[in-house]
C-alpha positions as CSV (number, residue, x, y, z in Angstrom):
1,X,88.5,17.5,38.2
2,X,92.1,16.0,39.2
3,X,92.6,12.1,38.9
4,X,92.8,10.6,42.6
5,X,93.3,7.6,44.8
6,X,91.4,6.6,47.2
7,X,93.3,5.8,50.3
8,X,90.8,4.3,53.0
9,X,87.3,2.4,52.3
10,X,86.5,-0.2,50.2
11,X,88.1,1.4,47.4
12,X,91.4,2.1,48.7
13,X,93.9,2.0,46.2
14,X,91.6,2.2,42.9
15,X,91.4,5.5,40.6
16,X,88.5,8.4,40.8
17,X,88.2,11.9,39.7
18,X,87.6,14.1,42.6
19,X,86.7,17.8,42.2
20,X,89.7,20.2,42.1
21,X,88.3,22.6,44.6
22,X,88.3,20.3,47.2
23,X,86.6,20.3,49.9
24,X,84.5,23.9,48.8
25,X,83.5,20.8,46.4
26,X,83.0,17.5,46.8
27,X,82.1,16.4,43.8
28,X,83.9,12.6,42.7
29,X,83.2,10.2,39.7
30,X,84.4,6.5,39.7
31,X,86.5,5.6,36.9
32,X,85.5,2.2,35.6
33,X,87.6,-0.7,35.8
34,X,89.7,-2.2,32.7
């Protein structure tokens, strides 16, 4: 997984892992906020 940022939505701007294989998968976690 590759660190991302979300760029539309409600979380636009914040951090998530999103799978590296993109989009063959579309796997994402959220990274918590600090």
């Amino acid at each position: 997984m590759t660190q991302r940022v979300a760029k539309t939505g409600a979380n636009q701007g914040k951090l998530f892992w999103g799978c590296s294989n993109y989009p063959r998968c579309r796997g994402i976690r959220q990274i918590p906020d600090q």
